[in-house]
N, C-alpha and C positions, 0 to 999 in steps of 0.2 A: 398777509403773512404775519408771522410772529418773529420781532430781533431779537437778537441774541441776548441783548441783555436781556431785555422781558421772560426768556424763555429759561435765563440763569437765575432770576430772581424766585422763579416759581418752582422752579428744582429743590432749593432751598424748603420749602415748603410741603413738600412730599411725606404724605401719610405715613407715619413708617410703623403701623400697624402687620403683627404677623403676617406671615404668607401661609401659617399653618402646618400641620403636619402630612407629608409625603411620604405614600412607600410604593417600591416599584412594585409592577405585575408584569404579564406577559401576557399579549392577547393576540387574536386572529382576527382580522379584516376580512369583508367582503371584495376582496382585492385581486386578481388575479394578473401575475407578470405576463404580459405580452412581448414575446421575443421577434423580433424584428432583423430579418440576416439581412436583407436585400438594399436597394438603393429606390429612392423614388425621386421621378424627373419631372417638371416641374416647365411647362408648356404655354406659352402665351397663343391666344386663338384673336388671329384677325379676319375676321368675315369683309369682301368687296362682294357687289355695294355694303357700304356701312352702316353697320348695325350698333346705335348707339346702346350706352348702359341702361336705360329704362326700358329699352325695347328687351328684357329679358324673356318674356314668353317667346316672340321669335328667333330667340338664340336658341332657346333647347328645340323648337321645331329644325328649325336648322342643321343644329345639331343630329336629331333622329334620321333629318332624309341622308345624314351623312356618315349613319350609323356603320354601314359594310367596309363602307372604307377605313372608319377610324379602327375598325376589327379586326380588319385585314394590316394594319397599319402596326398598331398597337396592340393587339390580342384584347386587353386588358385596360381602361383608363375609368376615370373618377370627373365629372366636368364642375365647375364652381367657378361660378363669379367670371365667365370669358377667360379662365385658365383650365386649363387637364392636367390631372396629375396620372403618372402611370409606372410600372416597375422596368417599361418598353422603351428600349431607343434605337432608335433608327441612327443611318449612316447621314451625316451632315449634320445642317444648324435650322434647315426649316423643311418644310414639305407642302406641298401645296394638294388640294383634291382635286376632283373633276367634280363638275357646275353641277348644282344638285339644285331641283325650283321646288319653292314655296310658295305660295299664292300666287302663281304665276311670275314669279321673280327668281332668275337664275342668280346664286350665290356660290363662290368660290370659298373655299377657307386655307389659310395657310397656320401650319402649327410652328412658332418659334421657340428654341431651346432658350430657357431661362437661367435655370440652376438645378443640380441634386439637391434637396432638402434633406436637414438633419431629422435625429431622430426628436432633438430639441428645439425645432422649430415649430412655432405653436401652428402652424400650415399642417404637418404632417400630423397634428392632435384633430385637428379637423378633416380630413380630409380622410383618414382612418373610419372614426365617426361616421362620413358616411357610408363605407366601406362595411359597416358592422348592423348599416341600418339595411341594407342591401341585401347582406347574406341571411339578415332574420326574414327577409318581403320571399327570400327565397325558399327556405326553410318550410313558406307558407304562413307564417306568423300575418296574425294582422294589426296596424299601426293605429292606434288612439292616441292620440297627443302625442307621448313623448316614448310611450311602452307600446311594447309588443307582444302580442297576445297567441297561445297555441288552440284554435277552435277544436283541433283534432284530440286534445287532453280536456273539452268539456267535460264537467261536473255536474250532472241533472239532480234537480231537486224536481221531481215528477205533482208530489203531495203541496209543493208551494208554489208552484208556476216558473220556478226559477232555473236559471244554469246559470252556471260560473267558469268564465275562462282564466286560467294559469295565464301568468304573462310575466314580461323579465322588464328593468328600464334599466339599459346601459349606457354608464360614458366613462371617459377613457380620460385620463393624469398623469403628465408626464412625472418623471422622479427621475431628475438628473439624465442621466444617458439612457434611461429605460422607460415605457411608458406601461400605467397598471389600467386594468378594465376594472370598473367597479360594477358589478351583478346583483340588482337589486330583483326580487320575487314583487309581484304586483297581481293583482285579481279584479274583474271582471266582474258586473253582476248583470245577466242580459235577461228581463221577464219577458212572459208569453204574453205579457197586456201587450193590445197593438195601440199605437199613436191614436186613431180612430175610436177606442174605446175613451182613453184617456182625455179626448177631445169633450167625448159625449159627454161623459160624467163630471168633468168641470165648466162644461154649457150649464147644464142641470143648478151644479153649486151655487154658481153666479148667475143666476136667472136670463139667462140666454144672451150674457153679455160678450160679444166677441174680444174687443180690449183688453178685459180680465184676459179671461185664458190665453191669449196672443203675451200678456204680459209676464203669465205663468208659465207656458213653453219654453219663452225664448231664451236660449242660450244650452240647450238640455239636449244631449248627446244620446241617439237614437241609430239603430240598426237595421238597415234593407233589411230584409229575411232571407231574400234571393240571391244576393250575393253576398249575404256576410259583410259589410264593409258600412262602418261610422260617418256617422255623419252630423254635423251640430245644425240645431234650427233657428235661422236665425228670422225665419220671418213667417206668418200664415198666411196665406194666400186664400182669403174667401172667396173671390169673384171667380176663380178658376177652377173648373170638375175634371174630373177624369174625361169628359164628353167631348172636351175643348179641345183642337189643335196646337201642332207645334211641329214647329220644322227641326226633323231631323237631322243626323252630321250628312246624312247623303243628300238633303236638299229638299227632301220627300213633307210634305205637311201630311199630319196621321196625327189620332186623336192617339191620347193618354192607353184606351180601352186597348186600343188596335196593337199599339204598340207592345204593352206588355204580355199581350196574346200571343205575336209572333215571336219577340225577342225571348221570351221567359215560359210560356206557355201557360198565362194564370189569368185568369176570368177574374177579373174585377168586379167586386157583389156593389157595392156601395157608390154608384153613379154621381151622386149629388153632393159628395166627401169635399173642402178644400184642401189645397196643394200645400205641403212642406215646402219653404225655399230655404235652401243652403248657399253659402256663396262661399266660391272655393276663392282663396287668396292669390294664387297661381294657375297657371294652364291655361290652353286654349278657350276650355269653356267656362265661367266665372261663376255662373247659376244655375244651379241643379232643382228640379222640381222633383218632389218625391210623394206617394201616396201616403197619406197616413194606414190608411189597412194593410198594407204590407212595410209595414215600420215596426220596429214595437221598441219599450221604452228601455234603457239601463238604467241603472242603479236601484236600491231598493229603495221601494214607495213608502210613505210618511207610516201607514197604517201596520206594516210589516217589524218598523224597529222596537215595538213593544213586543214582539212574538218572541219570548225568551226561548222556546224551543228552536225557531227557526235560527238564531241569533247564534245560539249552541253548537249547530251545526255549519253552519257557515266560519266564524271561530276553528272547529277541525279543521276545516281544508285551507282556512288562507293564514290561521295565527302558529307558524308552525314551531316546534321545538329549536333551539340553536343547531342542533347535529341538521337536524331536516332542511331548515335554510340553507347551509352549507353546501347539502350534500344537494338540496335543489336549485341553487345557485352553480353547482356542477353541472347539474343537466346542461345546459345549456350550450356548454365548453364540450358535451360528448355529444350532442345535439351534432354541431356541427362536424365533430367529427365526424361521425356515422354517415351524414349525406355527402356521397359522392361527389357531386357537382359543387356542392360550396367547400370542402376539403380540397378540390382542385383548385378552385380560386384562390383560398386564402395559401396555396403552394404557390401558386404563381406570384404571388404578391410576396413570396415567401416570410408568412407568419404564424405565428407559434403562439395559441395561448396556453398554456401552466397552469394541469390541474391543483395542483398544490398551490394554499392562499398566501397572503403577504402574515408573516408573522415578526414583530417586534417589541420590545420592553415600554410599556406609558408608568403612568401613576395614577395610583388613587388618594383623593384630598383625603382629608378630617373633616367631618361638619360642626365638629366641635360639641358645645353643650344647650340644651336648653334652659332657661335664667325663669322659674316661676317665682311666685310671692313671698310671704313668709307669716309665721303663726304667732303670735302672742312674743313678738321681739325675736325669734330666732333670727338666724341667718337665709338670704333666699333659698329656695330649694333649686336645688342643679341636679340634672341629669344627660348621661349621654346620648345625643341623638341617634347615634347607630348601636348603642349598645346595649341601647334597655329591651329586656325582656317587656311585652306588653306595653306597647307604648302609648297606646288609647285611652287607656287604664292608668297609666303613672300621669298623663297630662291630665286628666281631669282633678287637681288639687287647685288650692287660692292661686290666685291669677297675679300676673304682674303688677297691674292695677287693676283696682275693682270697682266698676261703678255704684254708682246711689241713685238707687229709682225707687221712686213714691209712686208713683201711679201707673200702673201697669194693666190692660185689660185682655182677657181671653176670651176670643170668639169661638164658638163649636153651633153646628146642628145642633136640634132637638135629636134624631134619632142617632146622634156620635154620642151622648150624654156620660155612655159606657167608658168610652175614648177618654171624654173630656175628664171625669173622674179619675181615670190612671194615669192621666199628664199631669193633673196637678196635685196629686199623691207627691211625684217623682220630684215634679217640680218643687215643693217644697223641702224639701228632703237637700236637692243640688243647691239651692237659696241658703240653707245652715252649712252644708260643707265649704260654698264658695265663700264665705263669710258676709251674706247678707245683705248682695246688691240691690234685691227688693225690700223697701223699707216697711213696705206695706202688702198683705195678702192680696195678690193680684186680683181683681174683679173678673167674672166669670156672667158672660152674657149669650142668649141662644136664640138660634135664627129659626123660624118655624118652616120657613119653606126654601129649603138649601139649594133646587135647581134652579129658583129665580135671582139672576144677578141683582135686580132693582130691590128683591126684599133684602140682600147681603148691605144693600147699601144703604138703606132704610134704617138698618138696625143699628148700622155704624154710629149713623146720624143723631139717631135717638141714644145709643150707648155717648156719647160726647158733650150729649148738651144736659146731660147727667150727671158726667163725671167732667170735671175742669181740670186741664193740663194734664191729659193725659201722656205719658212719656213713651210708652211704647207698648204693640199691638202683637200677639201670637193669634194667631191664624190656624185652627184645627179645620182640613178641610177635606170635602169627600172627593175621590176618585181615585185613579192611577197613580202610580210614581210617572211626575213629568207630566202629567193630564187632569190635574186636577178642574175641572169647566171655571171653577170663581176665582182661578190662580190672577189672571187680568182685571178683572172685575174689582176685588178686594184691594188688589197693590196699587192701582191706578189712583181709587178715592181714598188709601192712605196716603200716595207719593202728595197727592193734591194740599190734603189736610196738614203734610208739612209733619207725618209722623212715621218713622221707622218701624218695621216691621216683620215679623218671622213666620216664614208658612210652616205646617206640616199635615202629614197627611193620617187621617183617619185611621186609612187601613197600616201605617206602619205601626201607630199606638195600638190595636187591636191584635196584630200578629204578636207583639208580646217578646220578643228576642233584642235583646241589647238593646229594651228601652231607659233602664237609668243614664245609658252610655250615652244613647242619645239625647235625651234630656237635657245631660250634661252640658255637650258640645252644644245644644241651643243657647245654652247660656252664657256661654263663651263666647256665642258666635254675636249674640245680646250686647257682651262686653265692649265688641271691635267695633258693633254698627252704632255704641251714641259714644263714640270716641275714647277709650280706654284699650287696655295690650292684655292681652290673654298672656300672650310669652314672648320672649324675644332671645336670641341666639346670642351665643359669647364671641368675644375678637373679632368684630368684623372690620373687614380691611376698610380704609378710608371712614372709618367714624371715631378719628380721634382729634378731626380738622371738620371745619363746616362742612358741609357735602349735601348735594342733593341728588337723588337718584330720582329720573323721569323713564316710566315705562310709557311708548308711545302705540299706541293699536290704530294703522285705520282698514276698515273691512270694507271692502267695496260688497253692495249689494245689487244683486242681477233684479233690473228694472226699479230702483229706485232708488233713493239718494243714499251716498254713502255716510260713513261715521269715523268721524276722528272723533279718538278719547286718548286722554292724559292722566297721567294717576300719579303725581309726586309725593315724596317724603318731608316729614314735614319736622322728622326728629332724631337726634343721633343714633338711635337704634335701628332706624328705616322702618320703624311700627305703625307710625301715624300718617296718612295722605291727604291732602288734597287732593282733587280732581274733579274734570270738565268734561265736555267734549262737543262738537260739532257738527250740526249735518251738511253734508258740502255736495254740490252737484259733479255728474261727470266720473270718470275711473281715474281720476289722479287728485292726488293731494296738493292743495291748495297752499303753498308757502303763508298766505297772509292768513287763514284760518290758524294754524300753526302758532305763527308767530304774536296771536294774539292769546292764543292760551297760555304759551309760554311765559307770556305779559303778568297771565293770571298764577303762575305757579310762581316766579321769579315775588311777586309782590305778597303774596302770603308767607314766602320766606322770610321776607324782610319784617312783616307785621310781628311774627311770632318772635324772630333772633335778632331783628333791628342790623342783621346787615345782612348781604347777599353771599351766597353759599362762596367758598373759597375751589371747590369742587366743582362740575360741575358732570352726571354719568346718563348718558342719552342710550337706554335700551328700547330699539325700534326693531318692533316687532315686525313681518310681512314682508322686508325688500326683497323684491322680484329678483333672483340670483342674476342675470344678466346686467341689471340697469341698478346695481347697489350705491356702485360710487357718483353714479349722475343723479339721481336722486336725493341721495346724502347731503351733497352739494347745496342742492338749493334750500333743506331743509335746515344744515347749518346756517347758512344765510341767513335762514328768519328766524333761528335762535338768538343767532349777532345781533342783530338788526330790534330783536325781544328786549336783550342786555341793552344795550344800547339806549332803547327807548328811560328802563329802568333807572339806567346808570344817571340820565339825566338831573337825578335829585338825589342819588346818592353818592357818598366818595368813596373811595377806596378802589384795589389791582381788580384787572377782570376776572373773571373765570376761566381755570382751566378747564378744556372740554374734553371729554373722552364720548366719541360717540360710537355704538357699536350695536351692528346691525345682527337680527335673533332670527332664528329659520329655524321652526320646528319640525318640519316635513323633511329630512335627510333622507338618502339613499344608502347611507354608511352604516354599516353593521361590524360589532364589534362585541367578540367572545372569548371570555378565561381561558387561556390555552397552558395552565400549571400543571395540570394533568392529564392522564389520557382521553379524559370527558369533556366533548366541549358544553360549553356553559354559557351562560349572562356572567357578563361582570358585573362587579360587584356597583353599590351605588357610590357615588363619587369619582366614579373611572373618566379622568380626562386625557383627550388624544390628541397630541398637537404632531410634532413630523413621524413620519414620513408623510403622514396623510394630508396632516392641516402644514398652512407655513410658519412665519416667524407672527403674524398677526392674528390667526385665529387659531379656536379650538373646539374640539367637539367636547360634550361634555354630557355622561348617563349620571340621571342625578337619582332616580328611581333604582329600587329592586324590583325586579320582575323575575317570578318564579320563572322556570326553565319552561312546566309545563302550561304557562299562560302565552306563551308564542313569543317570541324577540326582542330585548331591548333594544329603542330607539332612539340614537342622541338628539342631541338639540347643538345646533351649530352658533358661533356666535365667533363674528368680526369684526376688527377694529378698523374701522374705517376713518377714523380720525384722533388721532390723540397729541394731545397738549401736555402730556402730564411725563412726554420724554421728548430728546431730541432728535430728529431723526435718523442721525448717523449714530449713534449711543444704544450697541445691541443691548449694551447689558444692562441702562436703564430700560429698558423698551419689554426685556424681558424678567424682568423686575415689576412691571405695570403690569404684563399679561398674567404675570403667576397672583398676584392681589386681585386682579380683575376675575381669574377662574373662582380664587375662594370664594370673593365674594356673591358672585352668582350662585356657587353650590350653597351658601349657608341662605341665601336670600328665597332659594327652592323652599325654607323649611317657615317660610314666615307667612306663607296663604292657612287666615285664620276659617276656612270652609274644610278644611280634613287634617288630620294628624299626621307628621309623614313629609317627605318632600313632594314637589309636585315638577312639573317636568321642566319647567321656564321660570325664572323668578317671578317672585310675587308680587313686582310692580308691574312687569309684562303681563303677568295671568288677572291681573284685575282690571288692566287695559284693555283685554280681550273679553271679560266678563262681562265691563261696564258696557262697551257694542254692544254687545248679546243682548240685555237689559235694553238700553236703548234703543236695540231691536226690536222688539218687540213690540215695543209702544209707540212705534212709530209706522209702522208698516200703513202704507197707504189704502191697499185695499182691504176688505173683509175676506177674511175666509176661515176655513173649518177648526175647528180643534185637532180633528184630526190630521191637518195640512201644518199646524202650528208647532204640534208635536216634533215635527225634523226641524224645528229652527230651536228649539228648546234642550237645554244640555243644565246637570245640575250645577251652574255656575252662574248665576243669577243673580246680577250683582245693583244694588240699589244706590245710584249715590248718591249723598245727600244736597249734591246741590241740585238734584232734581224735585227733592223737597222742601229748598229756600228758598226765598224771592232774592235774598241779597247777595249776590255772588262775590264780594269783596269782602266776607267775613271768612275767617279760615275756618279749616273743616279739619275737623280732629282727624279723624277717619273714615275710610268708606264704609260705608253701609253695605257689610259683607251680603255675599249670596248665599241667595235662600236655598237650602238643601231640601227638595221634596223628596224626604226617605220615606 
């Protein structure tokens, strides 16, 4: 814990940087009020013989052979955790059944009256929930993880092998004495490939290696044919055919063949296939055997997300208008009206959801200005970040700071030669406007045989022991946007050589459209990756006191080691980073991994400012919404424990911490409601109550046209803060309003596109540098075309993958490579 005093002393010390400017709006949530008349009762269940808490699968058996009677009893009940909740009550304080056997075991049950639950008891948030999960299984909806899917509103794509199911994900928020549903829209992507095909074809890949592919399955969410209904693969089962036995629920041993013959009526072609094993987490049965020929796979395959037609189309039916989400977020609410039988349930339970959504007043921040260079002694040039016309176009001028590079070399093909000639037309051209970060005419070098990676690297070799001290590499290369073949090849034996470098791609220099523009932003992009600021934003909150802002990323990856990265600030503007990162075994983050990078950020701070931040802003990306604050926990721990190590050779007050947990994936939707059109709000729009509470807020930091499909916040929670008290609203909300600025102005500081981006720029380089990381570390071999779905244009290089010394500071990241 922190005393009083300590905690008076650091108050004192509080940034008192703007909070910026606010005006209000009025928007509509994806909210809808559920009306609740009724009462719900609230039933303790004791089974004789006794049926302890772990034995839950023979509670709900139990439960089902005691199904007529709790119906006859209660019309209506909900069961959870050895309690029933119902809108039913009977005369007395308990009831007992008649002996109902399970495995041969007669069981009595008696239901005890507990209490009515409120409408604000977090019992009746849950217990709804299930209630909501019920009437969609009834509706016919089918359940994938957390959504629910309508098969009967399939979407055929005949020409690409594909359908697409509509599907909703709801969950329910209390608000004081009323509780809201929140209706989010969700889709489905189910191809004709069957599991069996998909088996074949990555035997094939991997030279008939079962491991691979067993490695490449598992975890990948697949659908019977025959009955519709998901399933995840969690294991391949070689030694097992469809020719093999298994005993049945009636006791019957019957092969695979037999069975789906009788049961389903389907002749099974492929006799010698292995078995899919699923393993269900509850219920009687725990492992499910499933064929792969009658499986077939979801989501779309690696090879399909290059298909800009298909991509087009798909985009229509799930990226939909703000009017159309609304109005498909209605369905759902008249869904259930229209069915008989769930309109009678949800009567009896007497509940009412409201078509009409939740509508209330938020704000939209300022993002304030951008702070570029300046020319021959002027003053810097400022511009507004939301207000410039052509904003692509006005950032390309002298940069904040400008680097100085003498040696500079360009790689191109022999047959790009064309390319390679219009790049550095342009290029030279952006070298006199940006005032002259190449000292010298960049050296131009040409690879004669472009599909072999070994001569790309040949040439390098040879291009180096030519030129001495080469400082940085542009890369003209052939293929796709995102599929270039020598993208790994080329960056791998520069990351080695310890020299930064810029890809681009052939065919964007040959297309011929907004290649100055481009050019430009190369060189800018040049600027950020050997440590220099293209641009930095005005008044940011908390940089008027030491501070250091940590964006933390860790990505767990399916079948191999996961990655923690860390990406700190290294300057009062928040321009310049360090950053590391880790590979750690297992699906949970590691405290002492953590705590030793923190080691490495905490001591770079000290190198460059000679004492330790007086701040300190922990943006962690990824926590699992259930398990935020248990995890936090321990991750604070090893920041303490970080400091601590630190503190040991330095003097001076600890660190205030502010740690706040980043979810970019929301359910929460939120549109202009000023006029009679609904809309995107505008960028800047942050939403704290009704929706959020007094600690967190949602926050749309992008514009997105109406006709590109729906803006989507990014959520972000203060799970621990030091920098107020915690009885002290009005400091607390004081910290949260500097905390929103700062995030939105910090959206505008990822030097890879112009524009804000959706999560701050210490978060988005945290998740770039994974991706990066990613990549070059992948265990096994596989295609280009497999590589493709791990590859996003956010490709971020950091230089401490380029230096052996990881105790020198590092100006900045080694921005990602944009393959346009």
């Amino acid at each position: 814990g922190i005393n009083a005093e300590y905690m008076g002393s650091i108050m004192q010390r509080l940034p008192s940087a703007p909070t910026g400017g606010r005006r209000q709006i009025k928007v509509i949530a994806n909210y809808f009020p559920v009306v609740f008349k009724g009462s719900i009762i609230r039933y303790k269940v004791n089974i004789e013989p006794l049926v302890q808490q772990h034995q839950f699968d023979l509670y709900i058996r139990i439960l089902r052979a005691a199904r007529e009677q709790l119906r006859d009893l209660l019309q209506f009940y909900i069961p959870q955790s050895f309690v029933l909740y119902s809108p039913t009550s009977f005369q007395g304080a308990s009831w007992t059944s008649e002996p109902v056997e399970v495995e041969n075991v007669r069981y009595t049950l008696t239901l005890d009256k507990l209490s009515v639950i409120e409408v604000s008891d977090p019992a009746t948030v849950q217990m709804l929930g299930r209630l909501f999960k019920q009437v969609q299984r009834r509706l016919g909806f089918k359940e994938i993880n957390r959504a629910y899917y309508n098969p009967k509103a399939e979407e055929k794509m005949p020409s690409h092998h594909i359908t697409i199911w509509p599907g909703y994900i709801t969950a329910l928020k209390p608000l004081g004495d009323r509780i809201l549903i929140n209706i989010d829209l969700h889709f489905k992507v189910i191809r004709e490939q069957s599991v069996l095909q998909e088996i074949l074809e990555l035997l094939r890949l991997f030279n008939q290696s079962q491991e691979k592919v067993q490695r490449e399955l598992k975890g990948m969410t697949i659908m019977a044919t025959y009955a519709k209904k998901m399933y995840r693969i969690d294991d391949i089962v070689w030694s097992i055919t469809p020719q093999d036995f298994f005993e049945s629920l009636t006791g019957e041993m019957v092969t695979f063949l037999d069975y789906y013959k009788r049961r389903w009526d389907i002749n099974i072609k492929d006799k010698r296939q292995p078995l899919l094993l699923h393993r269900n987490r509850t219920g009687p049965v725990r492992e499910v055997l499933l064929i792969p020929e009658l499986c077939v796979m979801t989501g779309l395959p690696p090879s399909k997300l290059a298909d800009r037609d298909l991509m087009g189309k798909i985009a229509n039916i799930t990226k939909l208008r703000p009017e159309k989400t609304l109005e498909k977020a209605r369905g759902l609410i008249n869904a259930l009206d229209a069915n008989a039988p769930v309109a009678q349930l949800l009567k009896e339970w007497k509940l009412e959801i409201k078509q009409e959504p939740l509508v209330f007043d938020t704000n939209k921040l300022d993002a304030g200005k951008a702070i570029m260079g300046t020319r021959e002694g002027s003053q810097r040039e400022e511009f507004s970040w939301e207000n410039t016309q052509d904003l692509a176009r006005k950032i390309q001028t002298v940069m904040h700071s400008t680097p100085v590079l003498r040696k500079v070399g360009v790689i191109c093909s022999e047959r790009e030669s064309k390319a390679l000639e219009d790049f550095m037309e342009h290029l030279l051209e952006a070298n006199k406007m940006f005032g002259r970060p190449f000292q010298e005419k960049p050296v131009r070098f040409l690879v004669q045989n472009d599909r072999d990676d070994n001569e790309w690297r040949r040439r390098l070799e040879s291009f180096f022991k030519e030129n001495q001290s080469v400082e940085f590499i542009f890369a003209i290369l052939p293929g796709r946007k995102k599929a270039a073949p020598q993208y790994l090849a080329v960056k791998k034996w520069l990351m080695e050589k310890g020299v930064p470098s810029q890809v681009i791609l052939a065919s964007t220099i040959s297309a011929g459209r907004n290649l100055r523009s481009i050019v430009n932003m190369c060189v800018m992009q040049v600027a950020a990756k050997v440590g220099y600021v293209p641009w930095i934003t005005n008044e940011l909150p908390f940089s008027d006191r030491p501070t250091l802002i940590v964006g933390i990323d860790y990505s767990r990856r399916r079948n191999s080691k996961s990655i923690l990265a860390v990406c700190a600030t290294m300057d009062k503007n928040f321009a310049k980073y360090w950053c590391d990162y880790k590979l750690t075994e297992g699906d949970t983050l590691v405290p002492l991994d953590l705590q030793g990078l923190m080691e490495g950020a905490f001591r770079n701070f000290i190198l460059r400012h000679k004492m330790l931040p007086e701040t300190l802003i922990i943006l962690r990306d990824g926590l699992p919404e259930g398990s935020q604050a248990t995890i936090a926990e321990k991750e604070i721990n090893a920041i303490k424990l970080a400091e601590d190590k630190v503190l040991t050779s330095q003097e001076g007050i600890r660190m205030r911490l502010l740690y706040v947990g980043v979810t970019r994936r929301v359910h929460a939707k939120f549109f202009k409601s000023e006029t009679n059109k609904i809309e995107n709000p505008p960028q800047g729009t942050v939403v704290e109550a009704p929706i959020a509470g007094t600690d967190d807020f949602f926050l749309v930091s992008q514009r997105v046209p109406d006709m590109k499909g729906s803006a989507i916040p990014s959520h972000f929670r203060i799970i621990h803060n030091e920098l107020a008290p915690p009885n002290d609203q009005a400091r607390k909300k004081e910290v949260l309003e500097k905390l929103e600025l700062l995030i939105y102005k910090l959206c505008y500081m990822y030097y890879n596109t112009v524009g804000p981006t959706k999560v701050p720029a210490p978060v988005h380089y945290a998740r770039a540098l994974s991706k990066f990381v990613s990549l070059f570390t992948r265990e096994e071999t596989v295609s280009y075309t497999h590589l493709r779905a791990h590859e996003t244009p956010e490709h971020l290089v950091c230089r401490l993958l380029l230096e052996k010394k990881k105790t020198e500071i590092i100006n900045n990241l080694d921005i990602s490579d944009h393959l346009r």
